[in-house]
C-alpha positions as CSV (number, residue, x, y, z in Angstrom):
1,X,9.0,29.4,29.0
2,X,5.3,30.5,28.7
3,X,3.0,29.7,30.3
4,X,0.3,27.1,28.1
5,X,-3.0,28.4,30.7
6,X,-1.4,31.5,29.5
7,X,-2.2,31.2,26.2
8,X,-5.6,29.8,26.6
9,X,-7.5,33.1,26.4
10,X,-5.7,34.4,23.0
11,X,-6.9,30.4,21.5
12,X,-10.3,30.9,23.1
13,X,-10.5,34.7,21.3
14,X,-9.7,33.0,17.7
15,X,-12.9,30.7,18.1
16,X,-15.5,33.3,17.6
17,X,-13.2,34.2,14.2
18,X,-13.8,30.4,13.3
19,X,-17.3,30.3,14.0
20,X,-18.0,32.9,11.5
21,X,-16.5,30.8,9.2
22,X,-18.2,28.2,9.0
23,X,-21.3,29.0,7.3
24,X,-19.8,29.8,4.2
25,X,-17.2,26.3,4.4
26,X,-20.7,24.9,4.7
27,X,-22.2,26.3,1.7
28,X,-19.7,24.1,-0.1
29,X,-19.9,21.2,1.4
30,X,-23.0,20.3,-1.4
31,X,-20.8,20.6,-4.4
32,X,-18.4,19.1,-2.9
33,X,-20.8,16.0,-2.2
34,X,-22.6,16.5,-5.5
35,X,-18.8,15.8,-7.0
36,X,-18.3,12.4,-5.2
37,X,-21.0,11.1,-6.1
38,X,-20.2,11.8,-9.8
39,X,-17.2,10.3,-9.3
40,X,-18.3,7.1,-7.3
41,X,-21.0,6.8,-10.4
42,X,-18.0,7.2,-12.9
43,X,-16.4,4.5,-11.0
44,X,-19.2,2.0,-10.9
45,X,-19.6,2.5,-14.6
46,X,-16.4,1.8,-14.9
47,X,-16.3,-1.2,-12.8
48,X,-19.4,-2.5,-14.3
49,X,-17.9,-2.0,-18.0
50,X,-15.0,-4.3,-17.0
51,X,-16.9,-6.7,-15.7
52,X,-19.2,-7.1,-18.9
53,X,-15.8,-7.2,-21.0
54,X,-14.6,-9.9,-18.5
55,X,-17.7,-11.8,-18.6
56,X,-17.3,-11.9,-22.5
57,X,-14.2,-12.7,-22.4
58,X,-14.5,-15.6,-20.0
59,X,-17.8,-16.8,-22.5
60,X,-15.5,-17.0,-25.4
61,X,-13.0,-19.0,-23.6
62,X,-15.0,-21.5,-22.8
63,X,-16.7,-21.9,-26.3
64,X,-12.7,-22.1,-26.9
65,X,-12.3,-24.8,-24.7
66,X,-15.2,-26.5,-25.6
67,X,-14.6,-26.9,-29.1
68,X,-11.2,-27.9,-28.3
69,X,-12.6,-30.6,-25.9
70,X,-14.6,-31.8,-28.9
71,X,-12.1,-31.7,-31.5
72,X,-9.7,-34.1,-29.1
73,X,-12.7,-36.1,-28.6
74,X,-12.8,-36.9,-32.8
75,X,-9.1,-37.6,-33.0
C-alpha cells in the first residue's frame, strides 16, 4: 500500500504545470461571459414575449366575459 505523504511531492510538482495554465483558461473566460449574457437576454426576450401574448390573451377573455355578462343580463 503506498504511502499518501508519499505521493504528496509528485501532486505538489503538477501545480506549477497548472499554474501555467491558467492564464490562457482565463483568456476565455470573457467569451464565455459575453455568451451568457446573450443567452440570459434571449431568455428575457423570450419571457417578456410570453407575457405580452398572455396579457392579450387574458384582455380578450375578459371582453369575452364581459359581453357574455351583458348578453345574460338582456335575456
Amino acid at each position: 500500500m503506498q504511502d499518501s505523504m508519499g505521493m504528496l511531492p509528485d501532486r505538489m510538482g503538477l501545480l506549477p504545470d497548472r499554474m501555467a495554465l491558467l492564464p490562457g483558461r482565463m483568456s476565455l473566460l470573457p467569451d464565455h461571459m459575453d455568451l451568457l449574457l446573450d443567452n440570459m437576454g434571449l431568455l428575457l426576450d423570450r419571457i417578456l414575449e410570453m407575457s405580452s401574448r398572455f396579457g392579450i390573451l387574458l384582455d380578450g377573455l375578459f371582453i369575452l366575459s364581459g359581453r357574455l355578462l351583458y348578453v345574460m343580463g338582456k335575456v
